[in-house]
C-alpha positions, 0 to 999 in steps of 0.5 A, a space after each residue: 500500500 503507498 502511503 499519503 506523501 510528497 516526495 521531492 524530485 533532487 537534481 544533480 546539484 540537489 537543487 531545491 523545490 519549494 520548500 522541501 530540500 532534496 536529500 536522495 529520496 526525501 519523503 516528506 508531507 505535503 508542504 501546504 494544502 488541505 489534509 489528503 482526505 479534503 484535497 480528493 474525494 473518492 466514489 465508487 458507489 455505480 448508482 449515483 455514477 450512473 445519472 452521468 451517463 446518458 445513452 445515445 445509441 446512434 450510429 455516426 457516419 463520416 461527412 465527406 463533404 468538409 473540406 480539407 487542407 492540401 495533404 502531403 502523402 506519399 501514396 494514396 490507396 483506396 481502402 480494401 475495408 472501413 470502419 463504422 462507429 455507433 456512439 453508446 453513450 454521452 458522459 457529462 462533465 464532472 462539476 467541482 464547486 459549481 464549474 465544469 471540468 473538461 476531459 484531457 486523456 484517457 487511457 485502457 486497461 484490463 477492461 476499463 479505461 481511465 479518463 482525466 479531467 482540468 479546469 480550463 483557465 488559470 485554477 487548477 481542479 481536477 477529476 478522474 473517470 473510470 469505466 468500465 468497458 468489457 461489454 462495448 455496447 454498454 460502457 459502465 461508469 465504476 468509479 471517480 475521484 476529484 482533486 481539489 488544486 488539481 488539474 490532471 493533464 494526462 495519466 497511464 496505469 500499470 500493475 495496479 498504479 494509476 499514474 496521473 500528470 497533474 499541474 497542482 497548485 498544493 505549493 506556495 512557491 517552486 515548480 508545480 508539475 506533479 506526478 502523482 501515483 495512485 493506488 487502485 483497488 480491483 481496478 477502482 480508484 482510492 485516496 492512496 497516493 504518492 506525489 512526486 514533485 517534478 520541474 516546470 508547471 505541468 506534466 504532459 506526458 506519462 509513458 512507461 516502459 522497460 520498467 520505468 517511468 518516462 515523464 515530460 513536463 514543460 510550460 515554464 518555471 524556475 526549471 523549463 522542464 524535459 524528461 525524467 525517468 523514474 524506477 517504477 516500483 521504487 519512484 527513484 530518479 533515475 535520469 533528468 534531462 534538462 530542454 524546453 517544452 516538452 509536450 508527450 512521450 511514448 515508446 516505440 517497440 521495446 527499443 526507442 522513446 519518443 519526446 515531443 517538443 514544441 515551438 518548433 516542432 522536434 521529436 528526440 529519441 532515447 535508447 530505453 535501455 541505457 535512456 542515452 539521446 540518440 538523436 534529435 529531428 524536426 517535424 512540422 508543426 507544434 509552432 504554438 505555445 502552450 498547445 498539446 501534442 500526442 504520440 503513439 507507435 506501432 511497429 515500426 511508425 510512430 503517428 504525431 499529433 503535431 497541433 498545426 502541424 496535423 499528424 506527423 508519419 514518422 519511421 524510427 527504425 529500419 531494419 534494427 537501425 534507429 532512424 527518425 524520418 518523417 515519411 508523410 502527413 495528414 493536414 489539420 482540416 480547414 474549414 470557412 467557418 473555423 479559424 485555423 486556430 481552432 482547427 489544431 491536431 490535439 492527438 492522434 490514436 490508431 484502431 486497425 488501418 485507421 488513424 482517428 485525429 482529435 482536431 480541436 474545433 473541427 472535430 474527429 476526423 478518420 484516414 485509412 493507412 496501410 497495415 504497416 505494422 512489419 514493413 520496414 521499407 515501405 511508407 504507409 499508404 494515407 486515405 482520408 476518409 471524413 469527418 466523424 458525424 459528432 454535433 457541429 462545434 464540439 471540440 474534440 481535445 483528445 481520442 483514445 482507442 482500444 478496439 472496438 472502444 473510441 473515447 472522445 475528449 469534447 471539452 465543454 460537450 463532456 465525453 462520448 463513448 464510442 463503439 468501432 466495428 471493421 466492415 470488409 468492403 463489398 466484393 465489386 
């Protein structure tokens, strides 16, 4: 059981954080803030969870009439299957002291799936969903907890631990990027936690790998952030490296890490072994301050929600080498009644050959790519085809996949709940 406790993150040079001074691995209470049992608040009881979630059983088709950006693709293919989706269900938004939380991440496992939620703007609330998904036609809301001075940017789960990336506003002074571990019960959420203070203002993004902690924090400070590396059973540093706005991070294969950053665009990779940088390059996009960003991998790709940059087509291997190569591009959408701003490539999630693009004001949109999941050659074929038939002006902040579950971030439209099914093409 992991006890209730902060414990400071200590740099080479032992620098301090706020008010706690690093000494190895210092365990200390919270510095400032309300006792843990008022700063989260926890419910695991299913009848009062449900009046959240409103059943919708509709099915949603792809508008292919929108217009969209010139693309740059190397090859376009007309696809062999597709994809249709129907939505279960519209989960409102959890309310904290009379405001609105909107969801930013979400992440499966074991059969349910785990979303987080942040208050926009400049207070710091938080929120975390559990559901449970086992039978996709009729997803189940088990479990939630609030943060008080918490918002909760992005999270992971593993073995029992919840891995949440929070901004927190606990500290009077110093950094206040937190990554805070919690622990669940049969999958549930409980008020047991470790916090671990980290550089910068935010954490945005949490990966875990070769049994560590891979973690990005950025967006200013005393300390401008990067990548640290924690063990994951023990929460001991095991690497920090110094860079600015960092904004994801995730695994390609059991060899490579993948960092984001931003202003402008860059991508760095980590041997997972030794955590050594192999190397740096740059991709388009990510030219926004502030804006979020997404990886995810499969095989030999690796598929970037690059902001304004739309999804970024990556190889970072070939044939065993660590290569870095941006191979194509899917454009963030344009349409006439949406300025570009709105119009950003918050994340990109894969199901199959699909790519499922969170594209901020201009929805979700859908493009087919060639099951490359082996090729170490050949660039993935990229066919979009349309715009996911969600209401018009929702915005889409985050996708998370696991088929046959789509989970949709909708900012101040909540989350919906959405179920994929492959469908091979009629035989001409």
């Amino acid at each position: 059981m992991l006890p209730n406790r902060l414990l400071t993150l200590c740099s080479a040079s032992a620098l301090l954080l706020g008010t706690l001074a690093c000494s190895g691995d210092l365990a200390a209470p919270l510095a400032h803030g309300q006792p843990e049992q008022e700063r989260v608040s926890v419910t695991n009881d299913v009848n009062v969870l449900a009046v959240r979630l409103l059943e919708r059983r509709r099915d949603l088709s792809l508008h292919t009439g929108d217009t969209i950006s010139s693309m740059r693709l190397d090859a376009v293919a007309a696809p062999s299957n597709k994809m249709a989706f129907t939505e279960h269900a519209e989960v409102l938004p959890p309310m904290l002291e009379t405001r609105s939380l909107q969801a930013t991440h979400a992440a499966f496992a074991d059969g349910l799936a785990y979303v987080a939620y942040a208050l926009a703007g400049d207070d710091a609330q938080g929120a975390v969903d559990v559901f449970d998904v086992r039978n996709p036609a009729s997803p189940r809301l088990v479990s939630h907890a609030t943060f008080r001075r918490t918002d909760i940017h992005t999270l992971a789960v593993s073995n029992g631990r919840l891995y949440l990336g929070t901004g927190s506003q606990d500290r009077e002074q110093g950094e206040n990027a937190v990554l805070e571990v919690i622990t669940l019960r049969d999958g549930l959420l409980t008020s047991e936690s470790v916090r671990v203070a980290l550089p910068s203002q935010v954490v945005t993004g949490v990966a875990i790998a070769s049994g560590r902690l891979w973690v990005t924090t950025g967006t200013g400070g005393r300390r401008q952030g990067g990548l640290t590396v924690l063990d994951a059973a023990t929460l001991k540093l095991l690497l920090f490296d110094e860079f600015s706005d960092a904004r994801a991070v995730a695994p390609n294969a059991s060899s490579v890490m993948a960092v984001v950053r931003g202003t402008p665009g860059r991508v760095r990779l980590y041997d997972q072994s030794s955590m050594s940088l192999l190397r740096e390059f740059g991709v388009d996009g990510l030219s926004m301050a502030g804006g979020k960003a997404s990886i995810t991998s499969r095989g030999t790709w690796s598929f970037v929600g690059a902001a304004d940059g739309g999804v970024q087509v990556l190889q970072l291997r070939q044939n065993g080498r660590v290569t870095g190569t941006v191979v194509g591009s899917v454009s963030r959408p344009e349409q006439s009644n949406l300025p570009k701003e709105y119009a950003v490539t918050n994340a990109v999630a894969y199901a199959g050959d699909f790519l499922i693009a969170a594209n901020g004001g201009a929805g979700v949109w859908v493009t087919h790519t060639t099951d490359q999941t082996t090729a170490q050659t050949n660039r993935p074929q990229l066919t979009p085809m349309g715009r996911l038939g969600l209401p018009d002006g929702l915005s889409a902040n985050f996708v998370a996949t696991n088929y046959p579950m789509l989970f949709v971030a909708a900012g101040n439209g909540g989350l919906r709940l959405i179920e994929m099914r492959m469908m091979a093409s009629a035989a001409p």
